[in-house]
C-alpha positions as CSV (number, residue, x, y, z in Angstrom):
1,X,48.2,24.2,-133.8
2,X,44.5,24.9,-133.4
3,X,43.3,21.2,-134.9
4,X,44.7,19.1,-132.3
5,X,47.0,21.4,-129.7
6,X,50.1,20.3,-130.1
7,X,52.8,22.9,-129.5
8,X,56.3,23.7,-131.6
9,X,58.5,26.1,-131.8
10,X,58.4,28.6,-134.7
11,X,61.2,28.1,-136.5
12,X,60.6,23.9,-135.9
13,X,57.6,24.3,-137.4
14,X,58.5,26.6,-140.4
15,X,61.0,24.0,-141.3
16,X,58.9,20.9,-141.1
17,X,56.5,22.6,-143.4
18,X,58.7,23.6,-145.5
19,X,60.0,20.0,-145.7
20,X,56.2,18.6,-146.3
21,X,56.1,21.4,-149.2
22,X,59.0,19.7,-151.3
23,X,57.1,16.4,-150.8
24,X,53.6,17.6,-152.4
25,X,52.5,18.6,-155.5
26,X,51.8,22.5,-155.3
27,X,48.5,22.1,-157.3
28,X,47.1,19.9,-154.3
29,X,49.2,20.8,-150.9
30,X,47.6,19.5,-147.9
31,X,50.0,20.1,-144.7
32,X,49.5,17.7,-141.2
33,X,50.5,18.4,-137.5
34,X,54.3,17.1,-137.2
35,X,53.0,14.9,-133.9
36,X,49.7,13.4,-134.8
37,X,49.1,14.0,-138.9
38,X,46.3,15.9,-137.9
39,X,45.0,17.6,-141.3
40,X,45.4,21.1,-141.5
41,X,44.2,21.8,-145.0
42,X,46.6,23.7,-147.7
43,X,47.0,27.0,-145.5
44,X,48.8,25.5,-142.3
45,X,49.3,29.5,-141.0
46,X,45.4,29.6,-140.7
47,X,45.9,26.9,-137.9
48,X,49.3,27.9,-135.8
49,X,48.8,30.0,-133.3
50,X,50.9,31.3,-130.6
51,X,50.6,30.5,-127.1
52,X,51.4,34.1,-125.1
53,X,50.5,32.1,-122.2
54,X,52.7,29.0,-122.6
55,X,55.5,31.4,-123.7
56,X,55.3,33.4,-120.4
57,X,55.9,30.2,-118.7
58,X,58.8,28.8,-121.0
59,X,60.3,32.1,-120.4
60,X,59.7,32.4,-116.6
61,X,60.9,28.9,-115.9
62,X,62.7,27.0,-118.3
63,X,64.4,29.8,-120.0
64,X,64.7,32.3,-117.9
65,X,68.3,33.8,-119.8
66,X,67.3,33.1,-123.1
67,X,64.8,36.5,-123.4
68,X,67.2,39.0,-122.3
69,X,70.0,37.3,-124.3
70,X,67.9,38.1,-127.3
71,X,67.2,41.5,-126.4
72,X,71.2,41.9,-125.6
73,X,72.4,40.6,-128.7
74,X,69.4,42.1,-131.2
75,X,70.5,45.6,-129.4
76,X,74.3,45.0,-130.4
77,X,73.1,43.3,-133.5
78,X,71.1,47.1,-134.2
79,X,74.2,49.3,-132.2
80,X,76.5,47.4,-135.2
81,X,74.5,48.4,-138.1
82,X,73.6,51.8,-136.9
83,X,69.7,51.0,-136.4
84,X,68.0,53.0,-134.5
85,X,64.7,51.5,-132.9
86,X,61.8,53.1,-132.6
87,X,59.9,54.1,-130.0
88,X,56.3,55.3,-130.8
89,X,54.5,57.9,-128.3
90,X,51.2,58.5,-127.9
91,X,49.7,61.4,-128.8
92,X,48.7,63.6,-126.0
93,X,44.8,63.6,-126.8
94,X,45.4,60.1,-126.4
95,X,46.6,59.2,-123.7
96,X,44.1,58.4,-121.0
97,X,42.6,56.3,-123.7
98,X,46.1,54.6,-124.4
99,X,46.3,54.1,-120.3
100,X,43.0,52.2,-120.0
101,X,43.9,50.3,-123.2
102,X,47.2,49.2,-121.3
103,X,45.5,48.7,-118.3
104,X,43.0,46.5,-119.6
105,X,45.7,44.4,-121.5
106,X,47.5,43.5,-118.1
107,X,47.1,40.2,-116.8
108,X,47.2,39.3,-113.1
109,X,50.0,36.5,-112.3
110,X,49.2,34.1,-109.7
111,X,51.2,31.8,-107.4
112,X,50.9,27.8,-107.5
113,X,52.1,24.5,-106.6
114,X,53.0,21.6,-108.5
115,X,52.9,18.6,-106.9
116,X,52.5,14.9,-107.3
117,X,49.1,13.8,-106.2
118,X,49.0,11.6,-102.6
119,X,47.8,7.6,-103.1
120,X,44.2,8.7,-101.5
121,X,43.9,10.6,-104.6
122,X,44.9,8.1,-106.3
123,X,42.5,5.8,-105.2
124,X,39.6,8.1,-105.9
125,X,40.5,8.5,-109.5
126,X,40.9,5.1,-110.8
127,X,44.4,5.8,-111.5
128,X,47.4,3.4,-109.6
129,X,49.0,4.4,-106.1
130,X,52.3,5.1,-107.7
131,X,52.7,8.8,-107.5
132,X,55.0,10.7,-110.3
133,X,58.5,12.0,-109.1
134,X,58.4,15.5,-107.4
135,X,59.6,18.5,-109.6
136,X,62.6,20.3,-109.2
137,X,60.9,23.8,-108.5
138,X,57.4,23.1,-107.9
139,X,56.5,26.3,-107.2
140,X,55.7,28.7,-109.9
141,X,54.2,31.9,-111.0
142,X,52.0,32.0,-113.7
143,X,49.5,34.2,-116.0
144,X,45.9,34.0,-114.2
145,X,45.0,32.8,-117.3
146,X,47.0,30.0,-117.9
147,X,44.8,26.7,-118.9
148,X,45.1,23.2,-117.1
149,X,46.1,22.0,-120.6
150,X,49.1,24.6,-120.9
151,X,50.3,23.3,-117.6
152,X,50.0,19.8,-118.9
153,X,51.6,20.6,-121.6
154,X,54.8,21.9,-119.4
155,X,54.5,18.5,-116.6
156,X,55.0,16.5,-119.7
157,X,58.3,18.8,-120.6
158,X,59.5,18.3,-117.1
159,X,58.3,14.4,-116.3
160,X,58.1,12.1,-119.3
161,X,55.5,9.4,-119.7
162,X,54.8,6.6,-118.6
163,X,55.9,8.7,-114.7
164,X,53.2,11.0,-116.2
165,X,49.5,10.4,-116.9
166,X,48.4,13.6,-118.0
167,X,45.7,14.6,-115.4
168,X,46.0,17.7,-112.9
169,X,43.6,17.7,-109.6
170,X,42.6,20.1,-107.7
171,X,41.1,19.3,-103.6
172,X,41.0,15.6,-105.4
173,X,38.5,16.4,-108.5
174,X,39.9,15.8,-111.8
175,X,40.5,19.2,-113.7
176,X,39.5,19.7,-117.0
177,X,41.7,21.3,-119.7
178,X,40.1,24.6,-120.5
179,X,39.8,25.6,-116.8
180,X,42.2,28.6,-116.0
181,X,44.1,29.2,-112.6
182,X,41.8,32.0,-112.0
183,X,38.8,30.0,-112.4
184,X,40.2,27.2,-110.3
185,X,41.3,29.7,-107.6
186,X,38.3,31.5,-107.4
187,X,35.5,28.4,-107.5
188,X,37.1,24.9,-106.4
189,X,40.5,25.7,-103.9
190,X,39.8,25.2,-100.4
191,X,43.0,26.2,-98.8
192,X,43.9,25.0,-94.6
193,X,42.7,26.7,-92.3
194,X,45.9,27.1,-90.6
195,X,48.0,28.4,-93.8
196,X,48.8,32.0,-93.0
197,X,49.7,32.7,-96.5
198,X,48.4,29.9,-98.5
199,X,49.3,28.9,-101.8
200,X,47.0,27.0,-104.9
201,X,48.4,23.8,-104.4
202,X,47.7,21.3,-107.9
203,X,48.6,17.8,-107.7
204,X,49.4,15.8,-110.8
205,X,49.4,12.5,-112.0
């Protein structure tokens, strides 16, 4: 939701609003985020948006089957009822303009590490020497613009709290939750010297 950025499923969503519909009077609906009440006035559509980003990763990493599943069985689902899709061309006037368009729309994927953050960094922060357990598959690729707050959001899937403090570091200062990959990339990562093909490294607490 755009109010306080908490993130649902669709069809979770749909339901629980559909549920907090039955419970109001129609003449003075008011709808609140399923997590934190957060008000979201009488129109809650006006404030869920999707996450393209945060999808990419879901489907990437967590559900990597799931997408071409749903392609396989909406196909058969189509082949059954005789439904053709349908497949729109450009026009031919059109089509350098249709290229840049595309090419404009593409969004460059970059490679990173998760990992828990060392006790000196730690210390630095305020935060206790106990470091977080390691992931499974730390290493991930991901939209360029991905946010620090989107990859928070998956840490949290992966390591519940209290393992997890919420905060993501890069070369020890503290990240904040608009900053993309790119951004961090390009202006704050200092890889070693002696890394012949080095990697953004992120450390989490």
């Amino acid at each position: 939701t755009r109010q306080c950025l908490h993130t649902f499923c669709k069809s979770c969503l749909v339901l629980n609003m559909s549920f907090q519909e039955e419970q109001l009077e129609m003449k003075e609906a008011h709808y609140s985020c399923p997590e934190c009440q957060e008000y979201l006035g009488n129109d809650w559509r006006k404030h869920a948006l999707p996450d393209p980003a945060l999808q990419h990763l879901m489907d990437k990493v967590l559900f990597r089957d799931m997408a071409a599943k749903d392609e396989e069985e909406e196909t058969l689902f189509n082949e059954s009822r005789g439904i053709k899709r349908k497949l729109e061309k450009p026009r031919e006037e059109n089509t350098a303009t249709t290229h840049s368009m595309h090419q404009a729309r593409i969004v460059k994927t970059e490679q990173i590490m998760l990992v828990p953050a060392a006790a000196e960094v730690a210390k630095s922060s305020d935060l206790s020497e106990q470091s977080p357990p390691a992931l499974d598959k730390p290493f991930l690729e991901v939209p360029g613009n991905i946010r620090v707050g989107q990859l928070k959001k998956y840490l949290a899937m992966k390591i519940p709290p209290p393992s997890l403090l919420g905060r993501v570091f890069c070369n020890e200062a503290l990240l904040g939750n608009e900053w993309t990959v790119e951004f961090i990339k390009r202006t704050m990562w200092m890889p070693e010297a002696s890394d012949e093909s080095p990697v953004l490294t992120l450390h989490y607490r």
